[in-house]
mmCIF file as Biopython writes it, N, C-alpha, C and O atoms, coordinates in Angstrom:
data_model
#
loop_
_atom_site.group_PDB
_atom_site.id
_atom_site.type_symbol
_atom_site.label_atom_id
_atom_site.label_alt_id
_atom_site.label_comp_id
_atom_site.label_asym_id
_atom_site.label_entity_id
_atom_site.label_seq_id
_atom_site.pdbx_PDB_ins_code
_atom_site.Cartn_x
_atom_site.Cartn_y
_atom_site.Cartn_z
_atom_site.occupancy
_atom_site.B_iso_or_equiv
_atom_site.auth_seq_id
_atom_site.auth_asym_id
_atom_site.pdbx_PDB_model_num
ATOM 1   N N  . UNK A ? 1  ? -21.174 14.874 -15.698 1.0 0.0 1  A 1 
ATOM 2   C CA . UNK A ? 1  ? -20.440 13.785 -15.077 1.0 0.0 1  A 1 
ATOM 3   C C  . UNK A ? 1  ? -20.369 14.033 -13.572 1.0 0.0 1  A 1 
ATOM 4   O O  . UNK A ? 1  ? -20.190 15.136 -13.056 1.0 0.0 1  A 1 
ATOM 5   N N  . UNK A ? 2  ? -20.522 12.942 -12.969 1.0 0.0 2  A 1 
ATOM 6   C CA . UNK A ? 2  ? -20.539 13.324 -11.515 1.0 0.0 2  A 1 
ATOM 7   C C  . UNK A ? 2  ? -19.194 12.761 -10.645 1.0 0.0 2  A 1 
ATOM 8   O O  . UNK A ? 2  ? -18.510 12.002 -11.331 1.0 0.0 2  A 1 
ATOM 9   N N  . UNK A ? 3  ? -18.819 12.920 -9.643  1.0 0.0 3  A 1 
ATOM 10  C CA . UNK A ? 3  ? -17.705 12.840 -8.874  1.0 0.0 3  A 1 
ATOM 11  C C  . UNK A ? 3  ? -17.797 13.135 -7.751  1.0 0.0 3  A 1 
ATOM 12  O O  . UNK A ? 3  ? -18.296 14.161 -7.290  1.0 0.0 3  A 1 
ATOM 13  N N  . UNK A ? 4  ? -17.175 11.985 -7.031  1.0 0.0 4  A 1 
ATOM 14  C CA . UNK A ? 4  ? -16.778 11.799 -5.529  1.0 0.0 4  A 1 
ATOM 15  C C  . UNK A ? 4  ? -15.305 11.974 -5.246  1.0 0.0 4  A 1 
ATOM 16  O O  . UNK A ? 4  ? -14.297 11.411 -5.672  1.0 0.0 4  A 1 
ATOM 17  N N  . UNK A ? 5  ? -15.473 12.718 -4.583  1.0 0.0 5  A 1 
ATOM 18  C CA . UNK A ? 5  ? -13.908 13.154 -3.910  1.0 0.0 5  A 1 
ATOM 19  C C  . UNK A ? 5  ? -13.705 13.074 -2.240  1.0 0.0 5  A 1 
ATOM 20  O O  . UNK A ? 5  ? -14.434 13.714 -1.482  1.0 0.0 5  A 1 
ATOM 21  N N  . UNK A ? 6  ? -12.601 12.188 -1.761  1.0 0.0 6  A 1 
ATOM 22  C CA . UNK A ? 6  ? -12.684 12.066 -0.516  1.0 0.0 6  A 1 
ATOM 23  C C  . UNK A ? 6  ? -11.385 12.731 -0.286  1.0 0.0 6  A 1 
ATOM 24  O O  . UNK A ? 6  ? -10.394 12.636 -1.011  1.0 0.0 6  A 1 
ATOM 25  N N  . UNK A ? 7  ? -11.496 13.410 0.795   1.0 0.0 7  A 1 
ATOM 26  C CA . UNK A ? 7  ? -10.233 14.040 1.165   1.0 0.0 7  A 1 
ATOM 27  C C  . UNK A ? 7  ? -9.673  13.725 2.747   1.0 0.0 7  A 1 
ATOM 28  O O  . UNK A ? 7  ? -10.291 13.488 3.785   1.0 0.0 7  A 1 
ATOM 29  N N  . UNK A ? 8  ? -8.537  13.808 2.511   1.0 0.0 8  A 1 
ATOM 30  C CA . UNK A ? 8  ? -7.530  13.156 3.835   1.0 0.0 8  A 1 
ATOM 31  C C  . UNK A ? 8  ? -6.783  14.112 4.020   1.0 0.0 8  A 1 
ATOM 32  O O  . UNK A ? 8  ? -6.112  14.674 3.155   1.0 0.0 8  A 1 
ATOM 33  N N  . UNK A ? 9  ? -6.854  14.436 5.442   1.0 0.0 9  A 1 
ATOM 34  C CA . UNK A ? 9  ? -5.770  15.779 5.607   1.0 0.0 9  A 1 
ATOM 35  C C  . UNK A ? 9  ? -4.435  15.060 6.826   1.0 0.0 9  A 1 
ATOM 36  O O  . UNK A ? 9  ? -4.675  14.353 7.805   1.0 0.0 9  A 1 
ATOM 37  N N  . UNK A ? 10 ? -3.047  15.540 6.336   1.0 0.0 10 A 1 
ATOM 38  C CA . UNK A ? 10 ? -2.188  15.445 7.563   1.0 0.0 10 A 1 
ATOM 39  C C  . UNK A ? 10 ? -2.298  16.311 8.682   1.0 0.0 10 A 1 
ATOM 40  O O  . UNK A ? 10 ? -1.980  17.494 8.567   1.0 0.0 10 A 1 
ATOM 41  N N  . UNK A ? 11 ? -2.718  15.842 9.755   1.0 0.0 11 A 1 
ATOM 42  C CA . UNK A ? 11 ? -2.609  16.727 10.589  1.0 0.0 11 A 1 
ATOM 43  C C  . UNK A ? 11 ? -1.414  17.485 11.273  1.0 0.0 11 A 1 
ATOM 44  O O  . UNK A ? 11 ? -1.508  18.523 11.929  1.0 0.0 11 A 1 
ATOM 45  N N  . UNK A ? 12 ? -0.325  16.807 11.012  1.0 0.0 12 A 1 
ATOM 46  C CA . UNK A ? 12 ? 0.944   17.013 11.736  1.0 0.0 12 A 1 
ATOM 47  C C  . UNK A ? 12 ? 1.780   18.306 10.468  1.0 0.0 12 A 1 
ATOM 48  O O  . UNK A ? 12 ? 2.665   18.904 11.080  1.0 0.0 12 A 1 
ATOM 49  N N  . UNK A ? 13 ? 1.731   18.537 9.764   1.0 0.0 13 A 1 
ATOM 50  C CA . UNK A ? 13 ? 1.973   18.531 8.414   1.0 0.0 13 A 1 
ATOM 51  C C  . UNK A ? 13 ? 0.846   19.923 7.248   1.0 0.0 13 A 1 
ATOM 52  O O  . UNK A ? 13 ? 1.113   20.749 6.376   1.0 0.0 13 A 1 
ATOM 53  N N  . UNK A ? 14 ? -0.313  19.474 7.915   1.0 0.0 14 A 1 
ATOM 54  C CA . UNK A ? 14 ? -1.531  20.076 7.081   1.0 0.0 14 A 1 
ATOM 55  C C  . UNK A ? 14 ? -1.470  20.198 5.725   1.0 0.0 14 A 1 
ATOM 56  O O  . UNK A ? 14 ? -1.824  21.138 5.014   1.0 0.0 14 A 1 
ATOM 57  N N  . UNK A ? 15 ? -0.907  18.984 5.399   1.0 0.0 15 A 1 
ATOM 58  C CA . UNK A ? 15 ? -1.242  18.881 3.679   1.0 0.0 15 A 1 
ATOM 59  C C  . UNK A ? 15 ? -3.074  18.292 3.461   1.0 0.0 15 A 1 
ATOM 60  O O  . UNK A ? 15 ? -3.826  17.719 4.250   1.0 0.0 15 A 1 
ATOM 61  N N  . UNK A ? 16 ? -3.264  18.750 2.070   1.0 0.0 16 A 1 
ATOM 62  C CA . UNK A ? 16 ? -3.968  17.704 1.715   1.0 0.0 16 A 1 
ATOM 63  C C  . UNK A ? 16 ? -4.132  16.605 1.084   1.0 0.0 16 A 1 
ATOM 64  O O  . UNK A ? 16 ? -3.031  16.124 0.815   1.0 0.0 16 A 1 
ATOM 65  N N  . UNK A ? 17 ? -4.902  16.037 0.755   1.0 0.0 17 A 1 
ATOM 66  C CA . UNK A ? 17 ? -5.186  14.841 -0.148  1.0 0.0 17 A 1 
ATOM 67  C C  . UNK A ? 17 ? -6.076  14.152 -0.506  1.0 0.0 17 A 1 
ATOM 68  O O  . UNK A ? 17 ? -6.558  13.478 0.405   1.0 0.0 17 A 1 
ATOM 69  N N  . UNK A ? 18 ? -6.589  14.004 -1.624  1.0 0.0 18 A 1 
ATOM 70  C CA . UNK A ? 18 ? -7.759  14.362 -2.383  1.0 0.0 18 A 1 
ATOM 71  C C  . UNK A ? 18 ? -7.988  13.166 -3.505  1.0 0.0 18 A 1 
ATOM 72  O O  . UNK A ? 18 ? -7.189  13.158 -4.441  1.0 0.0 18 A 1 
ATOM 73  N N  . UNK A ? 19 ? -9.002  12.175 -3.478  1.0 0.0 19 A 1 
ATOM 74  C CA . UNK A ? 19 ? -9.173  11.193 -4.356  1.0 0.0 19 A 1 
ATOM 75  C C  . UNK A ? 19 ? -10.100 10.981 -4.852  1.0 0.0 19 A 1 
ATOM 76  O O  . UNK A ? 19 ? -10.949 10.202 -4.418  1.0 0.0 19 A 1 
ATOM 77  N N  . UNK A ? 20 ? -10.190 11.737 -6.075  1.0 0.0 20 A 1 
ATOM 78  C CA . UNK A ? 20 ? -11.218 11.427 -6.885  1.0 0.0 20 A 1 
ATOM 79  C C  . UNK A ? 20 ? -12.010 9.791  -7.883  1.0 0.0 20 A 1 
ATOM 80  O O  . UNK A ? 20 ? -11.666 8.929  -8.692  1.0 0.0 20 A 1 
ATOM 81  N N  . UNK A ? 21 ? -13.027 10.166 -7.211  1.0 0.0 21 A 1 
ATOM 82  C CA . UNK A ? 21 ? -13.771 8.619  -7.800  1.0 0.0 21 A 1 
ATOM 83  C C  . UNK A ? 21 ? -14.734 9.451  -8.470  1.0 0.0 21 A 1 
ATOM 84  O O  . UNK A ? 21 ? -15.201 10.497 -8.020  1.0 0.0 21 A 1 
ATOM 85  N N  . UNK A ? 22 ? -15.165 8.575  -10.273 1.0 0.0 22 A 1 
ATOM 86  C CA . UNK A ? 22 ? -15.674 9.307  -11.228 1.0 0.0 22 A 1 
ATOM 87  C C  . UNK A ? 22 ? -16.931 8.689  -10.915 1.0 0.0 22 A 1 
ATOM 88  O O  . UNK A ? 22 ? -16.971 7.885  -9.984  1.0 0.0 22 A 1 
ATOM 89  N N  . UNK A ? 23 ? -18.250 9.038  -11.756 1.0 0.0 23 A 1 
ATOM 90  C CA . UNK A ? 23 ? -19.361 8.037  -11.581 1.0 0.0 23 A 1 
ATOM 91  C C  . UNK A ? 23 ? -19.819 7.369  -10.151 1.0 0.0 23 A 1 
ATOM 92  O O  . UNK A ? 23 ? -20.099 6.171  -10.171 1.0 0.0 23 A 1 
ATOM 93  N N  . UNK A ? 24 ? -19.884 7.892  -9.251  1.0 0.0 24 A 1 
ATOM 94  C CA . UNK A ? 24 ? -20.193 7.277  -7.888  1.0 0.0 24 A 1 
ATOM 95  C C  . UNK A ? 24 ? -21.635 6.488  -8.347  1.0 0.0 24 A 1 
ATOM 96  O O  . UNK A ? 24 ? -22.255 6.417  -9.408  1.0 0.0 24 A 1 
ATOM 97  N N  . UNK A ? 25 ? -21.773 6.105  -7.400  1.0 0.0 25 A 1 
ATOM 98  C CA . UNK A ? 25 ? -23.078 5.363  -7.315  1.0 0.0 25 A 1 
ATOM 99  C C  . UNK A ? 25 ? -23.907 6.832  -6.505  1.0 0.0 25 A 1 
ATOM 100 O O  . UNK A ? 25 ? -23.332 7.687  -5.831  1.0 0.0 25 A 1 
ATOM 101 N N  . UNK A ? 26 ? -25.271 6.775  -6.804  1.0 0.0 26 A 1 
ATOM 102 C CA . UNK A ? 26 ? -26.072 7.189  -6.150  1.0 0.0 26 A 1 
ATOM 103 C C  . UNK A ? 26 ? -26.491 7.419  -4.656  1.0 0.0 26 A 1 
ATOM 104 O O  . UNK A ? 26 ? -26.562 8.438  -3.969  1.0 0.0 26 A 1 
ATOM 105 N N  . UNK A ? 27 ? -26.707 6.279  -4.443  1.0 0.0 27 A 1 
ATOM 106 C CA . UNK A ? 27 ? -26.864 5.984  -2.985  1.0 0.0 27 A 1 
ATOM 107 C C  . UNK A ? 27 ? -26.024 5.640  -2.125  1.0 0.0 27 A 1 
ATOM 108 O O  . UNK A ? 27 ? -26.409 4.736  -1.383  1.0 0.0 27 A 1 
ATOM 109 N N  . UNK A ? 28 ? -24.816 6.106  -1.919  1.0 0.0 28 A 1 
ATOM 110 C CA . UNK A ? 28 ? -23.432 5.911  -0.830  1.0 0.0 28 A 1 
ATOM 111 C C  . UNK A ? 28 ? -24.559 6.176  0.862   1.0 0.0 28 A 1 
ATOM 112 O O  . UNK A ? 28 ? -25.385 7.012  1.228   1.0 0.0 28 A 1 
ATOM 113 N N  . UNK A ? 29 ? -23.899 4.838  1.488   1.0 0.0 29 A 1 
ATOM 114 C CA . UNK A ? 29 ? -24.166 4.788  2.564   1.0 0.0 29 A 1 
ATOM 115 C C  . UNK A ? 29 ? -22.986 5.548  3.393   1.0 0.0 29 A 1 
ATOM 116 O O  . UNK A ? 29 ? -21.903 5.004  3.179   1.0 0.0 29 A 1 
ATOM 117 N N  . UNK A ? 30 ? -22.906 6.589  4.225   1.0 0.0 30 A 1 
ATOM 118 C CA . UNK A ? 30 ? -21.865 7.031  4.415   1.0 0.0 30 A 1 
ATOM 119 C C  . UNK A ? 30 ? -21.603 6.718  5.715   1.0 0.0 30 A 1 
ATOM 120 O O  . UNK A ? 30 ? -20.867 7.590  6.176   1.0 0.0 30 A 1 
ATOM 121 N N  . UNK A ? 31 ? -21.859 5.891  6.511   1.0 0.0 31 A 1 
ATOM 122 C CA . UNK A ? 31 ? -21.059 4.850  7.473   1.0 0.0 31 A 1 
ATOM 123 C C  . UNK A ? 31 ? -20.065 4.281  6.581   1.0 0.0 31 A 1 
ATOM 124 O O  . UNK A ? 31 ? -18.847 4.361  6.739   1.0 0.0 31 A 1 
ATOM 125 N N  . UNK A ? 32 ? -20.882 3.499  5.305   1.0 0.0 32 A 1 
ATOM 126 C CA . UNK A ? 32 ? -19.853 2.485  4.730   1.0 0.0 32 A 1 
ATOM 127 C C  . UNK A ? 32 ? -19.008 3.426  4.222   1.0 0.0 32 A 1 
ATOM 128 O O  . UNK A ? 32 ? -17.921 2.904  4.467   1.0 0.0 32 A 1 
ATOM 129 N N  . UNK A ? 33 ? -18.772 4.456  3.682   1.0 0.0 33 A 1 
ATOM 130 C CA . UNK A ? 33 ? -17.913 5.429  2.710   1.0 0.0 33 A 1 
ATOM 131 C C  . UNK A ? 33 ? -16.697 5.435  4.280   1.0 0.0 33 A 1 
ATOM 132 O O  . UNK A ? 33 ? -15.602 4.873  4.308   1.0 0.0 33 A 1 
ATOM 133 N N  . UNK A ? 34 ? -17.305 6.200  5.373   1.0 0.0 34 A 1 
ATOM 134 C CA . UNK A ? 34 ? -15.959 6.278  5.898   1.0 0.0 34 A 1 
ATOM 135 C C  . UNK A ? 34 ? -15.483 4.848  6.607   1.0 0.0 34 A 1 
ATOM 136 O O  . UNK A ? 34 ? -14.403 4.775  7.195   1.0 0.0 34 A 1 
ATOM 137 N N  . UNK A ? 35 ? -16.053 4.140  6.537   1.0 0.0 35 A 1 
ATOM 138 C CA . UNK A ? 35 ? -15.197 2.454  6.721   1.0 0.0 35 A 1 
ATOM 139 C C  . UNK A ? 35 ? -14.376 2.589  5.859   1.0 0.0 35 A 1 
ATOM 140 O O  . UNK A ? 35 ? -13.215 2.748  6.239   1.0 0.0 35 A 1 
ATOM 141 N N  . UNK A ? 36 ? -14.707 2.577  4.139   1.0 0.0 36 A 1 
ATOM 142 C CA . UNK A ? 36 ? -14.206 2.814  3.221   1.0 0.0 36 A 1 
ATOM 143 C C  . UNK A ? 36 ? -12.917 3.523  2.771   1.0 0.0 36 A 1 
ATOM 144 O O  . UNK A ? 36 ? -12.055 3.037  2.040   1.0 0.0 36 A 1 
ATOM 145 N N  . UNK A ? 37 ? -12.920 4.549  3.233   1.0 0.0 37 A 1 
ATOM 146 C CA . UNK A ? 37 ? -11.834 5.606  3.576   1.0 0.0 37 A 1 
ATOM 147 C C  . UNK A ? 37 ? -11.036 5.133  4.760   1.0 0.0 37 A 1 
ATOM 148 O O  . UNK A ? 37 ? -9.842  5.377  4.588   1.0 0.0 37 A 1 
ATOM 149 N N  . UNK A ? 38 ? -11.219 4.710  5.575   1.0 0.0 38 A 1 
ATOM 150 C CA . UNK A ? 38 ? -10.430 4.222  6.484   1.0 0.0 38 A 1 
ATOM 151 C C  . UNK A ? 38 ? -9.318  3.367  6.162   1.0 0.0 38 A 1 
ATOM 152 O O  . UNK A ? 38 ? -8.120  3.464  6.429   1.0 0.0 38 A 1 
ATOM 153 N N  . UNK A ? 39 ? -10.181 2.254  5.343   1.0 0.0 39 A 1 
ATOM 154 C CA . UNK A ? 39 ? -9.519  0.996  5.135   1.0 0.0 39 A 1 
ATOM 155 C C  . UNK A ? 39 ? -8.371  1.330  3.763   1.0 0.0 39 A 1 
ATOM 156 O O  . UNK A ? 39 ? -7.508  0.544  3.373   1.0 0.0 39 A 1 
ATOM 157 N N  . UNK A ? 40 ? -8.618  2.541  3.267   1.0 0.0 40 A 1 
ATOM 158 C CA . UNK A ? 40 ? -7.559  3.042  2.592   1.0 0.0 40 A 1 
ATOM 159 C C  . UNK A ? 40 ? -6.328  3.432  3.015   1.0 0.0 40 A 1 
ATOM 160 O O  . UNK A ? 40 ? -5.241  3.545  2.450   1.0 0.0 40 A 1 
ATOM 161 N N  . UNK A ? 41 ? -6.717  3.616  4.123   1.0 0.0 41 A 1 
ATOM 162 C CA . UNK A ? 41 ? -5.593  4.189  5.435   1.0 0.0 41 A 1 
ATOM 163 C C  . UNK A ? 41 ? -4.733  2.844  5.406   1.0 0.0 41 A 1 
ATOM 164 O O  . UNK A ? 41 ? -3.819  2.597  4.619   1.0 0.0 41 A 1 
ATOM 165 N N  . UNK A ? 42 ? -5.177  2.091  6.346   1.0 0.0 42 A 1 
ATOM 166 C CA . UNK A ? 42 ? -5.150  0.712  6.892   1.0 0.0 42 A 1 
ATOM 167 C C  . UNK A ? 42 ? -4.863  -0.351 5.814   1.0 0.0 42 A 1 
ATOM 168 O O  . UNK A ? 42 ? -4.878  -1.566 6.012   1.0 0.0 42 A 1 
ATOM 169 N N  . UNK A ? 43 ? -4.722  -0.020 5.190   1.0 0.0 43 A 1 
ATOM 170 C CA . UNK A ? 43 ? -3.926  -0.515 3.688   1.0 0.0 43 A 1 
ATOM 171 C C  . UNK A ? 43 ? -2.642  -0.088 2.991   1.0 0.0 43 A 1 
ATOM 172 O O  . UNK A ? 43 ? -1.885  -0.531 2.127   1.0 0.0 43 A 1 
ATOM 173 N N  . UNK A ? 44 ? -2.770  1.146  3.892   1.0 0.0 44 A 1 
ATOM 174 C CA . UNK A ? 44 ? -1.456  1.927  2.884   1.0 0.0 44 A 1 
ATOM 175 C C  . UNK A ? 44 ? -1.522  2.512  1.650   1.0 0.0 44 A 1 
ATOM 176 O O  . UNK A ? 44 ? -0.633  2.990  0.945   1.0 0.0 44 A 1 
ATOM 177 N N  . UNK A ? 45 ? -2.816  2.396  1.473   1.0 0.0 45 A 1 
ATOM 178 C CA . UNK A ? 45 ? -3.098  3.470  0.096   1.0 0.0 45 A 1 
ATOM 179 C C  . UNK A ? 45 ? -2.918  4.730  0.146   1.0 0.0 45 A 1 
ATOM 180 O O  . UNK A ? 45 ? -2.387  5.457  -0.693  1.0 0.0 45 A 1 
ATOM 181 N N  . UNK A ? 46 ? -3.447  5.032  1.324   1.0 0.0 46 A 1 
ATOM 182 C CA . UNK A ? 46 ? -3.135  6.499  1.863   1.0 0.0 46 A 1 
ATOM 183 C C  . UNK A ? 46 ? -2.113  6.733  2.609   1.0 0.0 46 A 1 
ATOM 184 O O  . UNK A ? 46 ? -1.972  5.865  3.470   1.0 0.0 46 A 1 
ATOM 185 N N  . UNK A ? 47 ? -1.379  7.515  2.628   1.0 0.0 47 A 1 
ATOM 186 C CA . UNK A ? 47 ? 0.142   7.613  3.401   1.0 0.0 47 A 1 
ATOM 187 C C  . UNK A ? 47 ? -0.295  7.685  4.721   1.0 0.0 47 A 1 
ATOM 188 O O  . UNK A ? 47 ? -1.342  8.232  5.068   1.0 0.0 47 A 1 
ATOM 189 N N  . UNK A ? 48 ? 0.885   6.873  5.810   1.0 0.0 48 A 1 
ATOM 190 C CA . UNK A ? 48 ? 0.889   7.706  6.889   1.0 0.0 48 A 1 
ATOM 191 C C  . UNK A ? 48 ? 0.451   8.876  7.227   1.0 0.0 48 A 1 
ATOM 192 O O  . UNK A ? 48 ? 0.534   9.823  6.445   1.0 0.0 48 A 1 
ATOM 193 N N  . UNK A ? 49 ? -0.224  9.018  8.762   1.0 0.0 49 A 1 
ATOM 194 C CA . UNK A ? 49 ? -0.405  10.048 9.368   1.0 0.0 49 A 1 
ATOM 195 C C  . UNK A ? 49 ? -1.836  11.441 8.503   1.0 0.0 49 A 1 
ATOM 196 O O  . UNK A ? 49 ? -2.359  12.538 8.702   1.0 0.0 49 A 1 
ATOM 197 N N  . UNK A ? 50 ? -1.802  10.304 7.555   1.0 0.0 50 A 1 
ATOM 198 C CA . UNK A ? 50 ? -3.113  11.508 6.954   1.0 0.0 50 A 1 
ATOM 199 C C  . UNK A ? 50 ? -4.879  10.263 7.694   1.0 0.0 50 A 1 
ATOM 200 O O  . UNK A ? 50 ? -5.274  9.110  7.866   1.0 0.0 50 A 1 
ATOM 201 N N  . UNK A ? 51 ? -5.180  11.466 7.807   1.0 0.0 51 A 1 
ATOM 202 C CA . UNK A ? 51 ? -6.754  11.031 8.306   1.0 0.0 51 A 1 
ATOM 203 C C  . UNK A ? 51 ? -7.695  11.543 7.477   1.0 0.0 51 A 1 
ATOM 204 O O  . UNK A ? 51 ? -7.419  12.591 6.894   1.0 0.0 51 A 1 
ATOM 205 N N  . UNK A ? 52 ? -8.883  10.964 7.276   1.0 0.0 52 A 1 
ATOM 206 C CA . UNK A ? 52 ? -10.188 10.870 6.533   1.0 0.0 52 A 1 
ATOM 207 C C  . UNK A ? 52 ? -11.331 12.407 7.034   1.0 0.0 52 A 1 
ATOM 208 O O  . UNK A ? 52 ? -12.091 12.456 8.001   1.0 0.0 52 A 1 
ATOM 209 N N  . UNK A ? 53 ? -11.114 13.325 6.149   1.0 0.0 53 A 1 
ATOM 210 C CA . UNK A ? 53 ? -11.653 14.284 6.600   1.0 0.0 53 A 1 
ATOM 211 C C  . UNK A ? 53 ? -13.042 14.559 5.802   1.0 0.0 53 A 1 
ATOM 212 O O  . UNK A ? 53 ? -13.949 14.436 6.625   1.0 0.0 53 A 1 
ATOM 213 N N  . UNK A ? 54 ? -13.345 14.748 5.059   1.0 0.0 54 A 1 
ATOM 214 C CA . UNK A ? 54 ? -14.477 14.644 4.130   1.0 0.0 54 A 1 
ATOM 215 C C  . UNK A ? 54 ? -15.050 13.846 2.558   1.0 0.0 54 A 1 
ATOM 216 O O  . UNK A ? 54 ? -14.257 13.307 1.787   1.0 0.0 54 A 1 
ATOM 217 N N  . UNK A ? 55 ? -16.336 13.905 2.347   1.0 0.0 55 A 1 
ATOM 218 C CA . UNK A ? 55 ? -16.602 13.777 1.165   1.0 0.0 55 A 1 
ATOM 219 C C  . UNK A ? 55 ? -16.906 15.329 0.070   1.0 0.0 55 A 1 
ATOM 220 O O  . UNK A ? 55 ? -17.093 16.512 0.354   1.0 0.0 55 A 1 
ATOM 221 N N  . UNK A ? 56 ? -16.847 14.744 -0.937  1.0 0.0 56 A 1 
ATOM 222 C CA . UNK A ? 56 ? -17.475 16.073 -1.905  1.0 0.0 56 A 1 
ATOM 223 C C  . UNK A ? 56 ? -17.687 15.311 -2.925  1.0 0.0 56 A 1 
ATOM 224 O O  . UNK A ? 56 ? -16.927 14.492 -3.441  1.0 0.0 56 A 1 
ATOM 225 N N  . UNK A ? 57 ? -19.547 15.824 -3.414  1.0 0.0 57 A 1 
ATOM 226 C CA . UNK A ? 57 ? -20.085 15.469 -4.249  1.0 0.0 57 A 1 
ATOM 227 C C  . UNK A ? 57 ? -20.161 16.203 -5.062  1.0 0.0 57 A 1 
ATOM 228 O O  . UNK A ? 57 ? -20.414 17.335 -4.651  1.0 0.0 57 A 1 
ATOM 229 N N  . UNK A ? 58 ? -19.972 16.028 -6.981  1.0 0.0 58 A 1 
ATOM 230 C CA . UNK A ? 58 ? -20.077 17.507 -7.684  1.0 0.0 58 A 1 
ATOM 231 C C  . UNK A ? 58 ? -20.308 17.053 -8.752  1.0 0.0 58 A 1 
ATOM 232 O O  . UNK A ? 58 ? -19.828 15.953 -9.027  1.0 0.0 58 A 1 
ATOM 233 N N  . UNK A ? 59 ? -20.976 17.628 -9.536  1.0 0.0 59 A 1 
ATOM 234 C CA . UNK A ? 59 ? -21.508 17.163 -10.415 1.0 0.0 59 A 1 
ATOM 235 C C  . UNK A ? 59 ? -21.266 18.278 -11.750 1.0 0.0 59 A 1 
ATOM 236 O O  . UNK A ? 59 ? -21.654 19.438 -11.614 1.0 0.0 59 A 1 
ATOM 237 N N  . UNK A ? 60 ? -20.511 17.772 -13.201 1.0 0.0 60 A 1 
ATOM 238 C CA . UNK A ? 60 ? -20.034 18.763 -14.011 1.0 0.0 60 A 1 
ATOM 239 C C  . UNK A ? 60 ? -21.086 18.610 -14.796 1.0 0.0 60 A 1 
ATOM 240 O O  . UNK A ? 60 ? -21.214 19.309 -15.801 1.0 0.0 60 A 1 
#
């Protein structure tokens, strides 16, 4: 099974935060991924003050 995990770190704070998406698609354009992640921000999905720090691809 494969998995995408994007992680958001507080900088003020240095927590993390970590959102796993199961089954990604293959071909992630990763301009669009961090638009993507952003707009999680910019939505309020993601709390305040945390920012878009990486992807991780893994495959079980």
């Amino acid at each position: 099974m494969k998995r995408l995990s994007l992680v958001y770190r507080n900088q003020t704070e240095g927590k993390s935060l970590r959102i796993n998406i199961p089954e990604p698609i293959d071909n992630i354009d990763s301009a669009e991924l961090e638009q993507d992640a952003q707009s999680l921000i910019d939505n309020g999905l993601v709390p305040a003050g945390y920012v878009f720090m990486e992807k991780i691809k893994r495959k079980k």
